[in-house]
Z-matrix of the N, CA and C atoms (Angstrom, degrees):
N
C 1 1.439
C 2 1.523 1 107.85
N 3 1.713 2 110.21 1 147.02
C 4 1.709 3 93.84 2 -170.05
C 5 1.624 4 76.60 3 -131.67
N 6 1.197 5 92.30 4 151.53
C 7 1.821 6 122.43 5 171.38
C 8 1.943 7 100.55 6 -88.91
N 9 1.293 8 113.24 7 145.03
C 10 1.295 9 125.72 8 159.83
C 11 1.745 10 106.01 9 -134.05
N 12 1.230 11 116.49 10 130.24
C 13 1.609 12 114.31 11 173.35
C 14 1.368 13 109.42 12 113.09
N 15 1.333 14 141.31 13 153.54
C 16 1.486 15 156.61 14 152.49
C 17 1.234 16 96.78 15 -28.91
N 18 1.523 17 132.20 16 179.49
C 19 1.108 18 133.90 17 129.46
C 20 1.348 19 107.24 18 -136.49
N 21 1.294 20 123.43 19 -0.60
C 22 1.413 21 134.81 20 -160.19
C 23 1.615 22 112.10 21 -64.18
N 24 1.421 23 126.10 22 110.16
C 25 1.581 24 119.05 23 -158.84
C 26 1.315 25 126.32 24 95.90
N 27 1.045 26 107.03 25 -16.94
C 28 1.620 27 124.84 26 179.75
C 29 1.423 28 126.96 27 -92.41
N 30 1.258 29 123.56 28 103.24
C 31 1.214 30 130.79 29 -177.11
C 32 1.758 31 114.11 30 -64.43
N 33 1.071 32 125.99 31 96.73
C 34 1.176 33 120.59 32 177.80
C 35 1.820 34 121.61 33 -84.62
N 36 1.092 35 128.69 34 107.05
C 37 1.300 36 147.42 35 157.97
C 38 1.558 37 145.11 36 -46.74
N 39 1.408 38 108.32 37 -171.83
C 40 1.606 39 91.85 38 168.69
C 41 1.217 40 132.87 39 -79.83
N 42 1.512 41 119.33 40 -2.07
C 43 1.466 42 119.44 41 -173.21
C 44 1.601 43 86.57 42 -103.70
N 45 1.376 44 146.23 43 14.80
C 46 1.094 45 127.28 44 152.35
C 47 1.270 46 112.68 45 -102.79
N 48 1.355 47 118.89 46 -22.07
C 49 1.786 48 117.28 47 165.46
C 50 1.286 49 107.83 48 -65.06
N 51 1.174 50 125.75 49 -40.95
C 52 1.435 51 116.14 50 179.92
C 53 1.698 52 118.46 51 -61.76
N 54 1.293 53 112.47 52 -35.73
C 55 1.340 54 125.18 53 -169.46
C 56 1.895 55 89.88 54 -71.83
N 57 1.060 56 102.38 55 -64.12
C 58 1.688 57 92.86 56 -175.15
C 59 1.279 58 119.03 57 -49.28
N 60 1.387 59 129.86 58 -44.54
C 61 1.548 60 133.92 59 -172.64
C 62 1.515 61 99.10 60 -70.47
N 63 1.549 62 121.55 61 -19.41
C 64 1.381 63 95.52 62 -170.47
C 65 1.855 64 92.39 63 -90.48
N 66 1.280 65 139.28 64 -40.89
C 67 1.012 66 134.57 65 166.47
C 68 1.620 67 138.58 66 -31.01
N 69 1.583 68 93.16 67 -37.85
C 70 1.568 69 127.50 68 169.56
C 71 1.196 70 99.31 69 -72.91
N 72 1.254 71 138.01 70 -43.35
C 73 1.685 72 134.83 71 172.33
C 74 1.783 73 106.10 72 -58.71
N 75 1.625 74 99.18 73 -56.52
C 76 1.582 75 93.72 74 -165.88
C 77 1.376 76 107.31 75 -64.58
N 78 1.272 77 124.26 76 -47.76
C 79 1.337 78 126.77 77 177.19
C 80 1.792 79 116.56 78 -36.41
N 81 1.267 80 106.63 79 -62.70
C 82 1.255 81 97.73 80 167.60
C 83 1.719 82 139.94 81 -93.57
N 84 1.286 83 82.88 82 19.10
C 85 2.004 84 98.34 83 163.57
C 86 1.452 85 90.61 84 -89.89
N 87 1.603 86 132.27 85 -33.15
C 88 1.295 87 120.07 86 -150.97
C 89 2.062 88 96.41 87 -87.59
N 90 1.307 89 108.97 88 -24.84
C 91 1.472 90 112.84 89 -176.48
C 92 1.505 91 106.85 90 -91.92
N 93 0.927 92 115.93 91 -9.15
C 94 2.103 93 124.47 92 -177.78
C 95 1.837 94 84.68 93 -79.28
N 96 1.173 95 100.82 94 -82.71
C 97 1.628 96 120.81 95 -169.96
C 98 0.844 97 127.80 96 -100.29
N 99 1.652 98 141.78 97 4.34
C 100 1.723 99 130.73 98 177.85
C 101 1.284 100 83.98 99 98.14
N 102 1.470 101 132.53 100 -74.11
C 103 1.788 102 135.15 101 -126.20
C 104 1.646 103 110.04 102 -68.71
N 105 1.551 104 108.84 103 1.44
C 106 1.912 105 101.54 104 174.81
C 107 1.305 106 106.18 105 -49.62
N 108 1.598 107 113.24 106 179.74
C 109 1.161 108 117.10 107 -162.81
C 110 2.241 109 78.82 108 -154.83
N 111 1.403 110 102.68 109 7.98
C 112 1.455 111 103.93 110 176.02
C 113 1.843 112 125.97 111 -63.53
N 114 1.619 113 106.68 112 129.36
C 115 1.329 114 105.26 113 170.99
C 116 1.132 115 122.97 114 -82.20
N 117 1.426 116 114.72 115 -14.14
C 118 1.490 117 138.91 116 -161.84
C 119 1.680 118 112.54 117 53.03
N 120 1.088 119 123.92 118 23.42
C 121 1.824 120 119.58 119 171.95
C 122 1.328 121 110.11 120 -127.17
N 123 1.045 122 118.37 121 128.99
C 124 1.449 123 126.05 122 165.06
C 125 1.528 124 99.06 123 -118.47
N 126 1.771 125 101.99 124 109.04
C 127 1.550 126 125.20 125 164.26
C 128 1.509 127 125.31 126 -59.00
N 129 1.299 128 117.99 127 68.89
C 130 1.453 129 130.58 128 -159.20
C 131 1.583 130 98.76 129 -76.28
N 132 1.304 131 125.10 130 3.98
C 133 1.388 132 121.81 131 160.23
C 134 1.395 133 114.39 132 -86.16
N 135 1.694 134 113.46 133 -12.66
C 136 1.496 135 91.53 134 -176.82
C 137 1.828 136 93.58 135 -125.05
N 138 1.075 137 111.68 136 58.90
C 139 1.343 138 122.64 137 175.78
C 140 1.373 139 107.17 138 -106.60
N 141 1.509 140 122.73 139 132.62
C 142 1.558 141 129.99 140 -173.20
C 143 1.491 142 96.74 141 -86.04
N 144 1.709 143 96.03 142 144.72
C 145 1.450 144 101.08 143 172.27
C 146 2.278 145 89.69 144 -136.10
N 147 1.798 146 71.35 145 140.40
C 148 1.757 147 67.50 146 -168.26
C 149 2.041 148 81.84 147 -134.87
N 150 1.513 149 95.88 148 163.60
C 151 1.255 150 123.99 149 -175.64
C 152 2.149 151 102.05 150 -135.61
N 153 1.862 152 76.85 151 117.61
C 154 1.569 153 90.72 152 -174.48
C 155 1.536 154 92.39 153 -79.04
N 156 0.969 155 136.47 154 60.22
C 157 1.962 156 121.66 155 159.43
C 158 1.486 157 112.46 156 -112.66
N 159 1.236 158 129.02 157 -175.08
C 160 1.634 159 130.10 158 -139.74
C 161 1.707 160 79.84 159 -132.89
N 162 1.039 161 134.84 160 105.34
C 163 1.584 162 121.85 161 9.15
C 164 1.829 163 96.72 162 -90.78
N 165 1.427 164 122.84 163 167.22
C 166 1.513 165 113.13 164 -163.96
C 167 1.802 166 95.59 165 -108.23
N 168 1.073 167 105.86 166 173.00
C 169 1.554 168 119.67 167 -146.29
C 170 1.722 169 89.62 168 -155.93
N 171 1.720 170 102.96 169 123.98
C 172 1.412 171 105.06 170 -172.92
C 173 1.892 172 81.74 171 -152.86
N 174 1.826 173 103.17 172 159.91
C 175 1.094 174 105.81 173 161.70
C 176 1.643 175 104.62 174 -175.53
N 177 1.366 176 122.02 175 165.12
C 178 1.169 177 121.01 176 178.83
C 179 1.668 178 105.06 177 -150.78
N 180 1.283 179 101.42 178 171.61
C 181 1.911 180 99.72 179 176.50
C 182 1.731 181 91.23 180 77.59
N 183 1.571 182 97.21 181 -162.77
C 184 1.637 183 114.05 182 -162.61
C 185 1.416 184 95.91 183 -98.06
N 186 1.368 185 121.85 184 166.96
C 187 1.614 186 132.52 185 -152.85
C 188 1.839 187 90.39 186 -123.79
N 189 1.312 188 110.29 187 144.46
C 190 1.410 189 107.86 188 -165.93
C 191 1.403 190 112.95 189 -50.30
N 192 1.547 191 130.01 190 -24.86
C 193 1.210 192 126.37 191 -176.28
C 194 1.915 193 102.87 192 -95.24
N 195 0.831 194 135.97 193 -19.81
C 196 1.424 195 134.16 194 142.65
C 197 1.456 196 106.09 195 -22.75
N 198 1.699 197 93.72 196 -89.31
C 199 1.632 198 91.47 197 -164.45
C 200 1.102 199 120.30 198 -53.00
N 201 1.666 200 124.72 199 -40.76
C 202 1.738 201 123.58 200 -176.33
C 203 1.920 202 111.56 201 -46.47
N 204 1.793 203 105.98 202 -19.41
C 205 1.420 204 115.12 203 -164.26
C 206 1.781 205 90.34 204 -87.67
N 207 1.117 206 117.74 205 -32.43
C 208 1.663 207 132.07 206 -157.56
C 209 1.296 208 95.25 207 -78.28
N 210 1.176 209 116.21 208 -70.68
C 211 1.740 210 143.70 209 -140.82
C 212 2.016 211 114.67 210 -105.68
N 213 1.065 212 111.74 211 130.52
C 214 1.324 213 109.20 212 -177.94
C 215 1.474 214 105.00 213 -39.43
N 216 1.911 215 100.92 214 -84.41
C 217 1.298 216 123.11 215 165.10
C 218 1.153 217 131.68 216 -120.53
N 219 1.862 218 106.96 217 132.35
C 220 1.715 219 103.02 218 179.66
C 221 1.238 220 114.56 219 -121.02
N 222 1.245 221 133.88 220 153.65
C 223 1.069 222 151.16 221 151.50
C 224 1.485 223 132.16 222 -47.39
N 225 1.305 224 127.02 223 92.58
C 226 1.700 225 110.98 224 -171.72
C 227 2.033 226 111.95 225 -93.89
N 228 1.153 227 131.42 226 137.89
C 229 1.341 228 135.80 227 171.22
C 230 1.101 229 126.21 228 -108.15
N 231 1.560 230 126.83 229 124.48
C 232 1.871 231 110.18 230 -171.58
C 233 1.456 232 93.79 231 -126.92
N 234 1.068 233 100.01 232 160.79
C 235 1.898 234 104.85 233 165.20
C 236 1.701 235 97.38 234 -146.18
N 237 1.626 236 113.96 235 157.10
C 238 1.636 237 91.59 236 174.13
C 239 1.354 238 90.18 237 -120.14
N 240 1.476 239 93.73 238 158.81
C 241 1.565 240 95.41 239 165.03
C 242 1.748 241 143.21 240 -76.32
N 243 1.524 242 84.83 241 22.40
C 244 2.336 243 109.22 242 -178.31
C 245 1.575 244 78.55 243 -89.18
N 246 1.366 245 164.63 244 -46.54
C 247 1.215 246 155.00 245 102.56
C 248 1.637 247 148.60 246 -1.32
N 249 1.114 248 105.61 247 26.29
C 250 1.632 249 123.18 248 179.39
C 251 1.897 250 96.64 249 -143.46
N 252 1.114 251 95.37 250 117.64
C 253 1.225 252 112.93 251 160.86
C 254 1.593 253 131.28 252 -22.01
N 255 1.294 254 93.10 253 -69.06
C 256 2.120 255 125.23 254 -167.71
C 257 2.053 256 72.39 255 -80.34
N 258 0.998 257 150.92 256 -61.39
C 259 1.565 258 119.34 257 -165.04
C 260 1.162 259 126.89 258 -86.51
N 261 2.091 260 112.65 259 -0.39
C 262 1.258 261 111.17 260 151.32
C 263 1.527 262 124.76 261 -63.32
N 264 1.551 263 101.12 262 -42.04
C 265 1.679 264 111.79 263 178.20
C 266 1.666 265 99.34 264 -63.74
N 267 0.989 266 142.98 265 -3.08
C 268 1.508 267 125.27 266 -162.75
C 269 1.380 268 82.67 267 -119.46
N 270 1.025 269 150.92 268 -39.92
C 271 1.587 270 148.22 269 178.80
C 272 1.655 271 97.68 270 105.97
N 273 1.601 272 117.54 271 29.93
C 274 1.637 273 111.91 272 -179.39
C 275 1.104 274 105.28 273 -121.44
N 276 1.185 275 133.17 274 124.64
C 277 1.653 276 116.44 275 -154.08
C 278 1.710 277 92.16 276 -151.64
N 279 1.282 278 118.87 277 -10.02
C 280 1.792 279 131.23 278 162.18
C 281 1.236 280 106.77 279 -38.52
N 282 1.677 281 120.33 280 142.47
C 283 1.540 282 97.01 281 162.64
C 284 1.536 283 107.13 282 105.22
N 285 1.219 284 98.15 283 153.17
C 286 1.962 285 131.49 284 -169.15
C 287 1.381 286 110.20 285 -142.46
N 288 1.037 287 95.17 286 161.25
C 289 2.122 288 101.48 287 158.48
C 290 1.955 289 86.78 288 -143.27
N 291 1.527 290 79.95 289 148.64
C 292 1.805 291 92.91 290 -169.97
C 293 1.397 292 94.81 291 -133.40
N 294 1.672 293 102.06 292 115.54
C 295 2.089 294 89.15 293 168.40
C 296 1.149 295 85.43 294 -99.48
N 297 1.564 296 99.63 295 -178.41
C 298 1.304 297 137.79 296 177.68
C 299 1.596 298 133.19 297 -125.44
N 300 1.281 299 161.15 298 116.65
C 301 1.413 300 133.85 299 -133.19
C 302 1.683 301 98.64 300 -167.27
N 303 1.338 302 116.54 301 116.97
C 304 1.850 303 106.51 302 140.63
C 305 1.008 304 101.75 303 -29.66
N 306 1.603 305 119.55 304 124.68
C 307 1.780 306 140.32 305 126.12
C 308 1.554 307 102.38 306 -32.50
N 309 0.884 308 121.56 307 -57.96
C 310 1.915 309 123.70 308 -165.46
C 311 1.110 310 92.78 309 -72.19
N 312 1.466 311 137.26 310 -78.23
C 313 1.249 312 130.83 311 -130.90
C 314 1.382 313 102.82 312 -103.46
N 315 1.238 314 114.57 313 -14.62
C 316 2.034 315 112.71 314 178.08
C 317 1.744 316 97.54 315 89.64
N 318 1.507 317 110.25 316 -25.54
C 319 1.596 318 91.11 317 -174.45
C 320 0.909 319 136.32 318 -47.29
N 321 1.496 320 141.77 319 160.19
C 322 1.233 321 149.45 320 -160.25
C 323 1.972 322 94.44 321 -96.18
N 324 1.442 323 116.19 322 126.04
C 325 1.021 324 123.08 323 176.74
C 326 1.459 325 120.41 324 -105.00
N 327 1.249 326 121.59 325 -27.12
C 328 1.760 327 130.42 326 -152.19
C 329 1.221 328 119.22 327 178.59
N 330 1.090 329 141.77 328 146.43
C 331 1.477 330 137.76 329 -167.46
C 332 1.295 331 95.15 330 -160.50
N 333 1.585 332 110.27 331 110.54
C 334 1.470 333 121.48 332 172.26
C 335 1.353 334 140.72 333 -111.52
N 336 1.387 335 146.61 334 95.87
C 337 1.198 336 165.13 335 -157.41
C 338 1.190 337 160.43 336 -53.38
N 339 1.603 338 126.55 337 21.18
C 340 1.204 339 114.54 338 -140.24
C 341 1.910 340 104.05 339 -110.47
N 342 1.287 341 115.45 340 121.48
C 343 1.555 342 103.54 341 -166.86
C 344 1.664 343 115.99 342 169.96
N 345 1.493 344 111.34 343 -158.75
C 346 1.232 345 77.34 344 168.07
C 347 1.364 346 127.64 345 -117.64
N 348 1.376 347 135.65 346 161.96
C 349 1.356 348 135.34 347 -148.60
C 350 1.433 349 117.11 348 45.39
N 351 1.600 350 122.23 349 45.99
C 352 1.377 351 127.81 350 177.66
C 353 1.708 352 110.96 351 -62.64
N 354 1.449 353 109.96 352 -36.86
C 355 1.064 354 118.49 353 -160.23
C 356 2.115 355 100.21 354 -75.47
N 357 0.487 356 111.25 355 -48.08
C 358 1.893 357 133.70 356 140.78
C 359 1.691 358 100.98 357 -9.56
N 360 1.508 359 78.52 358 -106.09
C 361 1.567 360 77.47 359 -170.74
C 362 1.223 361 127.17 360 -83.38
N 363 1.368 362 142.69 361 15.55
C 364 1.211 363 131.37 362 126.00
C 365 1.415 364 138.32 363 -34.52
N 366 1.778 365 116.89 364 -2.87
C 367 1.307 366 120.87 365 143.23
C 368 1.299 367 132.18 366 -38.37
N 369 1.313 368 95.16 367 -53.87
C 370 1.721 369 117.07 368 -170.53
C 371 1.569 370 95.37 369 -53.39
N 372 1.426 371 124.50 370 -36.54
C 373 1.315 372 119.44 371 -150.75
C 374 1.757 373 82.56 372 -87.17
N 375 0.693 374 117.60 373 -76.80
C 376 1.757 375 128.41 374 -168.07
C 377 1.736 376 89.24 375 -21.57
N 378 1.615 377 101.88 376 -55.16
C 379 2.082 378 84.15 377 -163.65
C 380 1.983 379 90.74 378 -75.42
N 381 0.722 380 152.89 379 -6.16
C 382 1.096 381 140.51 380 -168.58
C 383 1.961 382 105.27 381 -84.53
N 384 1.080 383 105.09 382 -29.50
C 385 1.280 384 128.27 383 -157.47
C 386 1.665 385 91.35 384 -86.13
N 387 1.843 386 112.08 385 -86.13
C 388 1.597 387 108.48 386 159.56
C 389 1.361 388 150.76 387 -1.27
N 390 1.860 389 92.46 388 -63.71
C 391 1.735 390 119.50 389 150.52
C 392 1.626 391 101.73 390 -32.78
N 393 1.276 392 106.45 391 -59.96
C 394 1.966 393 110.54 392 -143.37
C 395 1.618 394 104.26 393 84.63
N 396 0.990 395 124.18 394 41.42
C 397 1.424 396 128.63 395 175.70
C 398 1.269 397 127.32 396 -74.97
N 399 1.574 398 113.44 397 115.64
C 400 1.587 399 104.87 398 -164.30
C 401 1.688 400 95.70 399 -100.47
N 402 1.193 401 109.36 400 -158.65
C 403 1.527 402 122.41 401 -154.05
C 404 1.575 403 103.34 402 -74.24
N 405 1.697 404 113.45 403 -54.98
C 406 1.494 405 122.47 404 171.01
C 407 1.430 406 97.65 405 -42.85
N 408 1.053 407 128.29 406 -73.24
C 409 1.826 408 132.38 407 -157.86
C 410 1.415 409 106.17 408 -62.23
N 411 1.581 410 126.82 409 -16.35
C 412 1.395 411 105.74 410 175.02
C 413 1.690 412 98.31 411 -102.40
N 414 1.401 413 130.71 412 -27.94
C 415 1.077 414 124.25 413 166.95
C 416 1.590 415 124.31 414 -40.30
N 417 0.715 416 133.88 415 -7.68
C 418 1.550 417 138.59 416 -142.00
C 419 1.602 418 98.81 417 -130.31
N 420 1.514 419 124.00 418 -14.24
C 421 1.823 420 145.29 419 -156.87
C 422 1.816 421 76.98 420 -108.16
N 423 1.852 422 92.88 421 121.05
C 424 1.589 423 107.40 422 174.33
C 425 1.557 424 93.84 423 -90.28
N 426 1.129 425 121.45 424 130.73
C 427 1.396 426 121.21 425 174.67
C 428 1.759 427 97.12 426 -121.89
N 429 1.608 428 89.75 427 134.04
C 430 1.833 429 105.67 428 -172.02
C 431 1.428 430 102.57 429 -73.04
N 432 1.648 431 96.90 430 153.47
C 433 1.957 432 127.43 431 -158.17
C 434 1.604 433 98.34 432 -108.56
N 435 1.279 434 140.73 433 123.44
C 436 1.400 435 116.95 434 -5.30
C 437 1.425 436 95.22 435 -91.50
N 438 1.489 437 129.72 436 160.83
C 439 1.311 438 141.93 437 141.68
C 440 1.314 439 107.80 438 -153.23
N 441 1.366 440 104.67 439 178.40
C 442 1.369 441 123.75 440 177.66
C 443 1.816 442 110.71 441 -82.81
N 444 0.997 443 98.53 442 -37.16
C 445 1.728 444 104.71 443 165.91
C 446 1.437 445 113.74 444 -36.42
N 447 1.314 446 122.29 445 -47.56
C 448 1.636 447 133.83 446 -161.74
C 449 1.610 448 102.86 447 -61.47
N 450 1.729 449 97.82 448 -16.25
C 451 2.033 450 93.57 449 173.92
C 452 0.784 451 113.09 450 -88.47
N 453 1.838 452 124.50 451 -5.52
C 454 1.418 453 108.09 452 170.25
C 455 1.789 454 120.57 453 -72.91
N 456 1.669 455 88.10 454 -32.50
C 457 1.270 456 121.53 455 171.44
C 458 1.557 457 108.73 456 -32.36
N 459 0.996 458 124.12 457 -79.01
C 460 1.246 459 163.57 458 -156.75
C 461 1.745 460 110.03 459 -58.06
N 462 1.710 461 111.62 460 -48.79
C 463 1.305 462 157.62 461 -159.54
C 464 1.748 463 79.25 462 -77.03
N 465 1.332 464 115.51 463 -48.51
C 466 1.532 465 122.20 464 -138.65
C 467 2.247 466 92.28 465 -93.37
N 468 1.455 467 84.21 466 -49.06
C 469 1.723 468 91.85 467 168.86
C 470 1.343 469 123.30 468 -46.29
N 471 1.293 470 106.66 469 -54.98
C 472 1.332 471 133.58 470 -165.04
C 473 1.891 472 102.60 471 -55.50
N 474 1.344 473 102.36 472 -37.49
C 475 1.409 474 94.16 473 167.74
C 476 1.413 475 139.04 474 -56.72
N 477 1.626 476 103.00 475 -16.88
C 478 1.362 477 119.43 476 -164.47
C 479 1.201 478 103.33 477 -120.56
N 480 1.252 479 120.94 478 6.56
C 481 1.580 480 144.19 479 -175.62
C 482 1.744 481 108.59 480 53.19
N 483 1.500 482 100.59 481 34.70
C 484 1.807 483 96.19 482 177.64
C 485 1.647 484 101.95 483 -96.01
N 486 1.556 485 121.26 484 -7.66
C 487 1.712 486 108.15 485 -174.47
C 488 1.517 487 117.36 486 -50.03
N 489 1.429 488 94.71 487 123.54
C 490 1.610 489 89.95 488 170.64
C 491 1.653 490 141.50 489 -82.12
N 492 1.468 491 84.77 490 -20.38
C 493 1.849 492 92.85 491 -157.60
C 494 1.966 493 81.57 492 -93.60
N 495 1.043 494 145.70 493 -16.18
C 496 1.451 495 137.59 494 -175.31
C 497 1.268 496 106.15 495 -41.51
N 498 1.563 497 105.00 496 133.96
C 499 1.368 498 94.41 497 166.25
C 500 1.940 499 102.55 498 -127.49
């Protein structure tokens, strides 16, 4: 089994035990009989780490001072959620989503969380991350009106300075 990513600081959980045991299965269905279906890497850089507290706090990918250490130049994007629709109607309006991005390459670096249902949608960030999804390729993803999703949305614009609803 090969590791990709830091882990240093990182509390790893049950959705990373699960991810390994199922790998640990394929791996050795694939050495019993041929029939794995194993890559052997689990990308522990793009693994979500979320915090169940009120308001909740989730994030995955590299943390803005990561990448500035990684990356020549990056791009940071915020939107808050006193600006999303679906968390005016919910009365939760605490809270941001923060990407993170290569300047050069548009890639998607980090996606940061704090709000409500962070722990939620910090999915979006993990497949965005997986993908290798740069700025064009998530621009182009219709994300449904009202939700709380639209701050990731938004988070992702904001890099390219097209967010609209920011205030």
């Amino acid at each position: 089994m090969y590791a990709i990513g830091d882990i240093t600081g990182r509390m790893l959980l049950a959705h990373v035990a699960s991810r390994q045991g199922i790998l640990v299965a394929e791996l050795l269905a694939e050495k019993i009989n041929g029939s794995g279906r194993a890559e052997g890497i689990i990308h522990y850089d793009r693994v979500p780490a979320c915090t169940f507290t009120n308001p909740e706090v989730a994030s995955v990918g590299l943390t803005e001072e990561q990448a500035r250490n990684q990356y020549q130049q990056i791009k940071i994007g915020r939107f808050p959620f006193s600006a999303n629709g679906k968390a005016l109607g919910l009365g939760s309006t605490f809270g941001f989503v923060k990407a993170v991005a290569d300047a050069a390459t548009g890639r998607l670096l980090g996606l940061h969380i704090i709000g409500p249902q962070a722990t939620e949608l910090i999915a979006q960030g993990g497949i965005l991350l997986g993908l290798e999804c740069d700025l064009q390729d998530i621009e182009k993803i219709v994300f449904a009106h009202p939700t709380l999703s639209e701050a990731v949305m938004e988070a992702v614009e904001d890099l390219s300075g097209i967010a609209i609803n920011k205030i």
